[in-house]
PAFIKOL-84253 format. One line per field, with one value per residue (C-alpha): residue number from 0; x, y, z. Coordinates in Angstrom, 2 decimals. Example, Ala and Ser with C-alpha at 12.3 -4.5 7.8 and 13.67 -1.06 7.14 Angstrom:
seq: (0, 1)
X: (12.30, 13.67)
Y: (-4.50, -1.06)
Z: (7.80, 7.14)
***
This chain:
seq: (0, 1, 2, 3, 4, 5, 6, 7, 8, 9, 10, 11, 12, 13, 14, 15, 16, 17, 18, 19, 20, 21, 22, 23, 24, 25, 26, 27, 28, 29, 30, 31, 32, 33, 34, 35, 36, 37, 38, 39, 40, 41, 42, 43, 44, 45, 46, 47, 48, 49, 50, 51, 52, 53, 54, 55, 56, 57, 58, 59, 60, 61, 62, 63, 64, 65, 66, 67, 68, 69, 70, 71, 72, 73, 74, 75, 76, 77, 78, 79, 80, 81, 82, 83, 84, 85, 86, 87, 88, 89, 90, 91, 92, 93, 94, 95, 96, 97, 98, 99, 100, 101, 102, 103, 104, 105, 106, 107, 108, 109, 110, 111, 112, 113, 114, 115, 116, 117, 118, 119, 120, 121, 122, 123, 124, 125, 126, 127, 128, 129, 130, 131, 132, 133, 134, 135, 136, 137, 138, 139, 140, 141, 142, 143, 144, 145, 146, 147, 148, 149, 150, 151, 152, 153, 154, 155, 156, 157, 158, 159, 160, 161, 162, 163, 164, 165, 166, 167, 168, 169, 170, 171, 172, 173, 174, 175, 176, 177, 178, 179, 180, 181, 182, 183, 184, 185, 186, 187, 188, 189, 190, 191, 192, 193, 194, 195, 196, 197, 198, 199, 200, 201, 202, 203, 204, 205, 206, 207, 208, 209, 210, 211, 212, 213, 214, 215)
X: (0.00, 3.08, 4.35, 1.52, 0.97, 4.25, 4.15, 0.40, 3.09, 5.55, 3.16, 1.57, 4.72, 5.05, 2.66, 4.71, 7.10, 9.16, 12.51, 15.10, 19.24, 20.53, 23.90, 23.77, 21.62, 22.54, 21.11, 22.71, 22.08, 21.38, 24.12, 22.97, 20.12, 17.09, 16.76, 20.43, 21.24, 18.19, 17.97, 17.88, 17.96, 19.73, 18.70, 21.42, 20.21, 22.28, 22.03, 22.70, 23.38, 23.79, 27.93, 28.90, 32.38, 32.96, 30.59, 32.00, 29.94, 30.83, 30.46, 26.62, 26.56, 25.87, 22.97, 23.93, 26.71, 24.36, 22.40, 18.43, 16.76, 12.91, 10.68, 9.91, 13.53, 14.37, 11.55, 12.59, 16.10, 14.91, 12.07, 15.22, 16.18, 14.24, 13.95, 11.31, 12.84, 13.68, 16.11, 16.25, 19.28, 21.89, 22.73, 19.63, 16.64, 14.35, 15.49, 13.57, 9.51, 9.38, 5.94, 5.90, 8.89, 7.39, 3.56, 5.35, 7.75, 4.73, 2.69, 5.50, 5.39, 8.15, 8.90, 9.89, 12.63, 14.12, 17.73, 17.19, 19.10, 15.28, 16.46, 13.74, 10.58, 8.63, 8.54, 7.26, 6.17, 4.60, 7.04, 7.08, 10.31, 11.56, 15.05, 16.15, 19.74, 20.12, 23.64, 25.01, 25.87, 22.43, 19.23, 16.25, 12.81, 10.67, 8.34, 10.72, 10.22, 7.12, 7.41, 10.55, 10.50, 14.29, 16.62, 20.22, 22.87, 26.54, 28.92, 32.32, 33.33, 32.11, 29.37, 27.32, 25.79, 24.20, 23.15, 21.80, 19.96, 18.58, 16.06, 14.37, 11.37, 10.29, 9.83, 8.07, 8.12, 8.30, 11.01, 13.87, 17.26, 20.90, 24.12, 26.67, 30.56, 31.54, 34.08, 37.22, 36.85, 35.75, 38.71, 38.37, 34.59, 33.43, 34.64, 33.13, 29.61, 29.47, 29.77, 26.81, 24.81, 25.12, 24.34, 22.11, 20.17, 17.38, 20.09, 21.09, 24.57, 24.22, 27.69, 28.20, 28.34, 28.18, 32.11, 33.04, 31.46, 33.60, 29.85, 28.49)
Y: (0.00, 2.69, 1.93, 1.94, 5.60, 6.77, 5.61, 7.84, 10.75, 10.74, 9.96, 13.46, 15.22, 14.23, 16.84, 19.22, 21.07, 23.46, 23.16, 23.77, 24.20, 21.91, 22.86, 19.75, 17.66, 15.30, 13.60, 14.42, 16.70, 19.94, 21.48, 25.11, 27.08, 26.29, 22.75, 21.51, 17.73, 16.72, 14.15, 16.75, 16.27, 19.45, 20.68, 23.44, 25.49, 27.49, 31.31, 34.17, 37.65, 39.13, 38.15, 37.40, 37.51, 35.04, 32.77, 28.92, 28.41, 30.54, 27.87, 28.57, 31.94, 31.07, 29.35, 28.49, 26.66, 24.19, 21.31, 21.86, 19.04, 18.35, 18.77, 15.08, 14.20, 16.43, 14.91, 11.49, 11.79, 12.86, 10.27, 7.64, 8.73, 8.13, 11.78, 13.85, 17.12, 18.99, 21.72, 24.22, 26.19, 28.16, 30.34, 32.47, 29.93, 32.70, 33.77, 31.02, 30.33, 26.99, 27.02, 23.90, 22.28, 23.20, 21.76, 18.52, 17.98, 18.23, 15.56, 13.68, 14.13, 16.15, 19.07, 22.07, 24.44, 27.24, 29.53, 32.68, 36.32, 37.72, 39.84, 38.60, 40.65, 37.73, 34.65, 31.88, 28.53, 26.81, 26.73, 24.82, 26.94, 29.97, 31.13, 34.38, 35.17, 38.72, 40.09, 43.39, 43.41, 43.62, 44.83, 42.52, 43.07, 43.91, 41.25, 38.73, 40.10, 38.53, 35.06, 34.28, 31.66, 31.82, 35.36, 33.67, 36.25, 35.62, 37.28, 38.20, 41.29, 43.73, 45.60, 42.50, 42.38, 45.80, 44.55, 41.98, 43.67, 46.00, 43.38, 42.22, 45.40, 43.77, 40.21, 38.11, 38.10, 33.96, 34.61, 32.29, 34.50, 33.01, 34.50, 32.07, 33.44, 32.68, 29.80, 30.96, 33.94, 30.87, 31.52, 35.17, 35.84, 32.51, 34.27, 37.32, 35.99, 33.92, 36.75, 38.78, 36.05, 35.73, 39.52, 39.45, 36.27, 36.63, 34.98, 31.79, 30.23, 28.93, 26.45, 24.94, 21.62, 19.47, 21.30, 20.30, 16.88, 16.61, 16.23, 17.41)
Z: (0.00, 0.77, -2.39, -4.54, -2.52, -3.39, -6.74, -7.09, -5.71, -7.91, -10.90, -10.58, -11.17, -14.41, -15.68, -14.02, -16.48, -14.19, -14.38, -11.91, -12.05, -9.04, -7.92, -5.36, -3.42, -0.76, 2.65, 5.59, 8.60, 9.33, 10.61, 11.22, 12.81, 14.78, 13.17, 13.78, 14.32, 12.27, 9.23, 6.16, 2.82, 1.40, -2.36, -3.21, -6.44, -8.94, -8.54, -6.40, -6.92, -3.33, -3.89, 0.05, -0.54, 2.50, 0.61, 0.56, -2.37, -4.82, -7.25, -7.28, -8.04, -12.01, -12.81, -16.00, -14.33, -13.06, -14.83, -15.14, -13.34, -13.58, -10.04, -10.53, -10.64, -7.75, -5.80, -6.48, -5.62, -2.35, -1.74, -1.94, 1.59, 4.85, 6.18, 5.21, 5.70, 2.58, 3.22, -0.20, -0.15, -2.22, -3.74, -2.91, -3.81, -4.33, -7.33, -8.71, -8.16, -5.85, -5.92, -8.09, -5.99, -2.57, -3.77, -4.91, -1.61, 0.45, -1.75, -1.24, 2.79, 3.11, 5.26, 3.34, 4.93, 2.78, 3.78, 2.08, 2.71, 1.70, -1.39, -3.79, -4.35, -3.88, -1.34, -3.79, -2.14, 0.57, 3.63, 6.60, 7.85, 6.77, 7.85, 7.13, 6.52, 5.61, 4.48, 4.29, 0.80, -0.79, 1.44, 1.96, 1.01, 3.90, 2.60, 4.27, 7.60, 8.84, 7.21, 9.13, 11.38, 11.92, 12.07, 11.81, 11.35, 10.38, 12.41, 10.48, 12.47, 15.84, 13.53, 12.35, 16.07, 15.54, 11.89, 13.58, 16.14, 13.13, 12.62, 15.59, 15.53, 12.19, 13.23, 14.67, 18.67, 17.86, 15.38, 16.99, 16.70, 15.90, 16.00, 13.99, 13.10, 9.76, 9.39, 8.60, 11.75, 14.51, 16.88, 16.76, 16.79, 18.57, 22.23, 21.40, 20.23, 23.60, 25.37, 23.53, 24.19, 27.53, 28.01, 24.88, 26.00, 23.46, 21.29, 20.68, 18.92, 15.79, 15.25, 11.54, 13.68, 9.61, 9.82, 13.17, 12.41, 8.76, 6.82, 3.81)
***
């Protein structure tokens, strides 16, 4: 009977035509935010134009770079996996409408999760979990604001704390908030982020435990 279901699921993509450039996608856990340690099966798309120039995956700036994949394709490569928590990421996902991807995940049973810096003029979708990951270099559109679930700020020097704390009056008061330091400033910024924390304590750590833990 779960088979012949989940055959029924993946049979109504096929009249779905959108197309998609995939980066990556992979199973594995969530490393980061409000959801970390959880089963997550990570769908990295092609294209971004906000140009973090800390970003550790440059390689997904160009869309172009990346092969166009089908939503039932995606969908299927994810149904081989036993967790059923999809976790789009980028590159800034919203540059493409996932309201085709989104609709399709949740046929499938997923969970649908999206990491976006909020830049796009539109947030298309159905979303179980939105986190929010503004960046200095390009502003976010306010539209963002009250669909986050999740406010997770990176840390790279002393001024991203009052960037940070630029945010909270347009949230949600359930918003959860994270401060994480960008990798390659841990042993500086680390010490310093505890310490905001603990007189900030509205704030919680985000760590990049996937690093710590050598996973994708």
């Amino acid at each position: 009977m779960l088979l012949e279901q989940k055959q029924q699921e993946l049979d109504t993509l096929e009249s779905t035509p959108a197309t998609l450039p995939v980066m990556e996608a992979f199973y594995t856990l969530q490393g980061e935010g409000a959801h970390t340690g959880r089963a997550a099966y990570f769908i990295r798309l092609g294209g971004c134009d906000v140009g973090c120039h800390w970003c550790d995956v440059k390689e997904s700036w160009d869309a172009d770079a990346h092969p166009k994949q089908s939503i039932k394709a995606i969908v299927e490569g994810a149904l081989q996996y036993p967790g059923r928590m999809a976790v789009i990421t980028g590159g800034e996902p919203l540059m493409h409408d996932l309201t085709d991807l989104t609709a399709a995940l949740h046929r499938a049973g997923f969970q649908t999760n999206i990491e976006t810096s909020g830049v796009c003029q539109a947030v298309t979708g159905s979303w179980d979990w939105i986190c929010f990951s503004p960046k200095k270099f390009k502003k976010p559109n306010p539209a963002i604001f009250q669909k986050a679930d999740e406010l997770k700020v990176i840390i790279y020097n002393s001024s991203d704390f009052a960037f940070a704390e630029s945010f909270i009056p347009h949230l949600r008061p359930d918003c959860k908030l994270f401060l994480q330091t960008e990798w390659s400033r841990s042993n500086e910024m680390l010490s310093r982020i505890v310490d905001y924390v603990k007189d900030h304590p509205q704030w919680q750590i985000s760590l990049q435990t996937h690093k710590y833990m050598d996973i994708p």
